[in-house]
C-alpha positions as CSV (number, residue, x, y, z in Angstrom):
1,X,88.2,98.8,121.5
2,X,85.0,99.8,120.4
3,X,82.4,97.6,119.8
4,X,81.2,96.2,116.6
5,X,77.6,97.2,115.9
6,X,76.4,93.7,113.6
7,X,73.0,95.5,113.3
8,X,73.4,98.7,111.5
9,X,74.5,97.8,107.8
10,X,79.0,99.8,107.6
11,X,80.0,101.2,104.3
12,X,83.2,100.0,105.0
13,X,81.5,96.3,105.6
14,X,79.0,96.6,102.0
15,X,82.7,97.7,100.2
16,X,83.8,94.4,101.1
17,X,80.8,92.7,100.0
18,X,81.1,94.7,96.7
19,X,84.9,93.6,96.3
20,X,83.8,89.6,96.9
21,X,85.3,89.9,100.3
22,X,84.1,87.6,103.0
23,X,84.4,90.2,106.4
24,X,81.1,91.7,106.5
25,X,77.7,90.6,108.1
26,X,74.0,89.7,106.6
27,X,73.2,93.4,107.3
28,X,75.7,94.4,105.2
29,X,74.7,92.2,102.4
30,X,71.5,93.2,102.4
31,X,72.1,97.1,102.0
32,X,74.3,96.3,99.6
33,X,72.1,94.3,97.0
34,X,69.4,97.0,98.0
35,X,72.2,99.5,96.3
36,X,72.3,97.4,93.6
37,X,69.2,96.8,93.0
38,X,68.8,100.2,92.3
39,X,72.5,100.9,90.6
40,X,74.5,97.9,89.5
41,X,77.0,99.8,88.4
42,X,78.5,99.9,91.7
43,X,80.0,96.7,92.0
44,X,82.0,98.0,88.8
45,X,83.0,100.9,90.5
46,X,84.3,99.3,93.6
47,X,86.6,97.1,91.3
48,X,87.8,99.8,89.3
49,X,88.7,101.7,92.3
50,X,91.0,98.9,93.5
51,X,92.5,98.3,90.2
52,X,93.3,102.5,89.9
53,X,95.1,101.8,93.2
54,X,96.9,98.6,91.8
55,X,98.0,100.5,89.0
56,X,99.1,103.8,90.5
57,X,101.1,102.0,92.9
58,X,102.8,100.3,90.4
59,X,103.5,103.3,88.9
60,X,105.3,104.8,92.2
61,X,107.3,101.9,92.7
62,X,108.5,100.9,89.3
63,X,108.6,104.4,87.6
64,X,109.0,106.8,90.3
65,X,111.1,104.8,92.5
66,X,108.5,105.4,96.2
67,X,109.6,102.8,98.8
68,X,107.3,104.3,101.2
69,X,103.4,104.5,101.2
70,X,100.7,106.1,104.0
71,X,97.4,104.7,103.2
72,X,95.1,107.2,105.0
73,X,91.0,105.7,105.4
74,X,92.3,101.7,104.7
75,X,89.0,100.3,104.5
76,X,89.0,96.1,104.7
77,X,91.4,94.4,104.1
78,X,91.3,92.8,100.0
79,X,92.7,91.5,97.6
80,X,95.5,93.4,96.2
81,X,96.0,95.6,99.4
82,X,98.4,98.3,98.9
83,X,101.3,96.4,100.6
84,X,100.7,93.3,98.8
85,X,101.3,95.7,95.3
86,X,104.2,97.5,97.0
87,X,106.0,94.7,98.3
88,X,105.6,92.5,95.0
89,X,107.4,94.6,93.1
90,X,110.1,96.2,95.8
91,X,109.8,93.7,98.9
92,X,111.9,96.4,101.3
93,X,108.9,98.8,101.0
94,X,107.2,100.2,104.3
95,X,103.4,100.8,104.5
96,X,101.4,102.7,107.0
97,X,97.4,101.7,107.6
98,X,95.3,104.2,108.9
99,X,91.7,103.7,109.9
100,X,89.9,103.9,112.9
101,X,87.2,101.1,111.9
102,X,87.1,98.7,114.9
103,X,86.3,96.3,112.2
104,X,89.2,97.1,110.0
105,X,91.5,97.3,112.7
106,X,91.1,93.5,114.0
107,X,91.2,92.5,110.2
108,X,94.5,94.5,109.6
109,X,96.5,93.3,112.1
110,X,96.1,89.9,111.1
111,X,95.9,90.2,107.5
112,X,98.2,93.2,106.5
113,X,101.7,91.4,107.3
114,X,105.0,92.1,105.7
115,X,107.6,90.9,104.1
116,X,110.7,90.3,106.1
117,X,112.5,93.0,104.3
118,X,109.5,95.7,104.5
119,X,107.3,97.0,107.0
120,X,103.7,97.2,107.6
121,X,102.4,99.0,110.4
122,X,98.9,100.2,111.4
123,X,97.7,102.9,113.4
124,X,93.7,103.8,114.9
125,X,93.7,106.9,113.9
126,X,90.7,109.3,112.6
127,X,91.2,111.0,109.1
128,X,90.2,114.1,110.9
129,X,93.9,114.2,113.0
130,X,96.2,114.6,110.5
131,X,99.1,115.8,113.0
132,X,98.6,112.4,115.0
133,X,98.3,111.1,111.5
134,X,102.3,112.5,110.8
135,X,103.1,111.6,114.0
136,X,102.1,107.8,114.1
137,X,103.5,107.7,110.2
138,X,106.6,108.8,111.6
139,X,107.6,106.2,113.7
140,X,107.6,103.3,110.6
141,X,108.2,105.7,107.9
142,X,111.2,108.3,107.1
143,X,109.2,111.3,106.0
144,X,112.2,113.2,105.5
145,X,111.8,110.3,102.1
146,X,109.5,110.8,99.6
147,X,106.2,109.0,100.8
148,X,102.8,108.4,98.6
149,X,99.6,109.4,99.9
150,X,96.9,107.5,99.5
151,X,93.6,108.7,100.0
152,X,91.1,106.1,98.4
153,X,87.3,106.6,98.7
154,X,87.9,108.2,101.7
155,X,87.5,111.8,101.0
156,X,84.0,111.3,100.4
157,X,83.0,110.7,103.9
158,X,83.9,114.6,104.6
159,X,81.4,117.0,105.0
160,X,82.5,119.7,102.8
161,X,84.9,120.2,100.0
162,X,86.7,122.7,101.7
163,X,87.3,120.6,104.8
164,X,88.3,117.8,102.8
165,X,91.0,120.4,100.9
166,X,92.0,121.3,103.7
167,X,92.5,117.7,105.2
168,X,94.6,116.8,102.1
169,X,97.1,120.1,102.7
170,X,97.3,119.1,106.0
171,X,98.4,115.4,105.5
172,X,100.8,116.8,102.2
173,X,102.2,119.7,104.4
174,X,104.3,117.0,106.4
175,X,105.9,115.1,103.8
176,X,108.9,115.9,101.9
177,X,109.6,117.1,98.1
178,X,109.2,114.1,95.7
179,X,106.5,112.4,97.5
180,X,103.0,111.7,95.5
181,X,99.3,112.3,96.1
182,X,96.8,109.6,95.2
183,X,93.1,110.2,95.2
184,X,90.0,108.2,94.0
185,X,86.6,109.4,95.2
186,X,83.0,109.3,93.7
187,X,81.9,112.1,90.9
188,X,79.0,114.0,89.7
189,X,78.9,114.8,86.0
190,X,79.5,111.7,84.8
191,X,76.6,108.8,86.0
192,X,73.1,110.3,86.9
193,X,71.8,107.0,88.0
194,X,74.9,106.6,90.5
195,X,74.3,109.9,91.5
196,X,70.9,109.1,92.5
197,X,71.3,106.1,93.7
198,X,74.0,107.6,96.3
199,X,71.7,110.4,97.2
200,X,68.8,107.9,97.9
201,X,71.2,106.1,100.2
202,X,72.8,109.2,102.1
203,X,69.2,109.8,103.2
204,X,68.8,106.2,104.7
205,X,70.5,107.9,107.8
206,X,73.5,105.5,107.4
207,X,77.0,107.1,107.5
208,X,76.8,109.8,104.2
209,X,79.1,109.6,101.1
210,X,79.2,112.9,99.1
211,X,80.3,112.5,95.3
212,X,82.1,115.7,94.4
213,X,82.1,117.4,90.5
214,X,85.3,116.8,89.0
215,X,86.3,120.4,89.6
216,X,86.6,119.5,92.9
217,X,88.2,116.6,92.5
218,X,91.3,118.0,90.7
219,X,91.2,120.8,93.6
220,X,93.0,118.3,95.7
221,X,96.6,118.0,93.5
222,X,96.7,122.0,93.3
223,X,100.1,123.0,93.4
224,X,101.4,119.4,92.9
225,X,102.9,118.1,89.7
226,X,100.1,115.8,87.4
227,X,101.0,112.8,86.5
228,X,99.8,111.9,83.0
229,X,96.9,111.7,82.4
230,X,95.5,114.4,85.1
231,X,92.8,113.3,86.7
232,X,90.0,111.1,84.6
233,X,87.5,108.4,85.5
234,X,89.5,105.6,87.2
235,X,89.4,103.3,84.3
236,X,91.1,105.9,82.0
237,X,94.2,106.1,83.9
238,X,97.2,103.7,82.3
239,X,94.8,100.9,81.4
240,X,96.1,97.7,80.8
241,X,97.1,97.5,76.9
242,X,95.3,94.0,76.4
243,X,91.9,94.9,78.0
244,X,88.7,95.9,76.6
245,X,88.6,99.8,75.9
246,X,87.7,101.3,78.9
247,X,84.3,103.3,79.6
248,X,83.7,106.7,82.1
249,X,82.4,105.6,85.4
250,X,81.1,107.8,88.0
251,X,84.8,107.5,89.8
252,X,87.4,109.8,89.2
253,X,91.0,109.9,90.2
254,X,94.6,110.7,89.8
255,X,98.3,111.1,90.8
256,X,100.6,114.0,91.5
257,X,104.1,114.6,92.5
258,X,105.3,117.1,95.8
259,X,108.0,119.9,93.9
């Protein structure tokens, strides 16, 4: 495995630290309050992400009847992991981790168990391979069943929209008719003061996240069947009836059915 480098600050690690987790290092929390110092805001958005994912895969389970999820870019493990939603509501669901986070990996294999009707399986794969992706998938999953996708704060990491498109295809091209897409990333158009704050940090030399216009955003689900309400800022999508009314944050996201 490779080794864990404790003195360069992960964005995988500071996620945690955003979340409340507990797996990341003083490194980490120190880039992280130096992001929000700067921008708050993005210890909201980190929680909002997580509570889009919550939701959406409530939505494939109870509404859309999914019993099978591939969780591409995993990230640490949380609260409310996707399993963990899944498996609450339908205990025979099967979930696939992928990440190649040496970090993440020792934390998932202890942490992302299943229930003894379901699966769980995880595989150290880059984003970057979706055929191995398919492959590995393949071997805890049925993909001749509908599957979700989930691509959460991942696609961001890629170097160009076009490569991340293309990425997304890729991934979609091996799963059946009736399986779902599910993207969150980080937007332009909405928050300048993320935006800059995002910028400021992509120039630190640490591992670069790229927010993406909205545009670009919704250029993921082409050719795929919305689910309502298209893609909108995270905490627009099915809020709970009893909360506070929601407010635009600089994270965008959505869901979309395979004809």
């Amino acid at each position: 495995m490779t080794e864990i480098d404790t003195s360069v600050p992960h964005s995988a690690r500071i996620w945690n630290y955003w979340l409340g987790g507990k797996d990341n290092y003083p490194v980490d929390e120190e880039a992280g309050d130096a992001y929000t110092a700067v921008f708050p805001g993005i210890v909201t958005i980190a929680r909002s992400s997580r509570a889009f994912l919550g939701r959406t895969i409530r939505h494939l389970v109870l509404e859309a009847g999914i019993r099978q999820f591939l969780d591409v870019g995993t990230g640490l493990p949380t609260v409310d992991n996707t399993h963990e939603v899944a498996q609450r509501h339908a205990p025979e669901a099967r979930i696939v981790y992928v990440d190649n986070d040496p970090l993440v990996l020792a934390h998932a294999r202890a942490l992302l168990t299943s229930t003894p009707e379901g699966a769980t399986a995880y595989e150290d794969i880059s984003l970057f391979e979706p055929d191995r992706i398919l492959a590995a998938a393949g071997r805890t999953l049925d993909l001749t069943r509908p599957t979700a996708l989930i691509l959460s704060g991942i696609l961001g990491h890629v170097d160009g929209h076009d490569r991340a498109r293309a990425l997304v295809q890729s991934l979609l091209a091996g799963l059946p008719p009736g399986s779902h897409l599910c993207v969150n990333d980080g937007s332009r158009g909405t928050d300048p003061d993320y935006e800059a704050a995002q910028d400021g940090y992509n120039e630190t030399g640490a591992v670069p996240y790229f927010l993406r216009p909205v545009e670009q955003i919704e250029a993921y689900f082409d050719g795929l069947e919305p689910v309502a309400p298209g893609v909108v800022s995270v905490p627009l999508w099915r809020p709970a009836p009893d909360g506070a009314a929601p407010r635009p944050i600089g994270q965008h996201g959505g869901l979309a059915r395979k004809p």
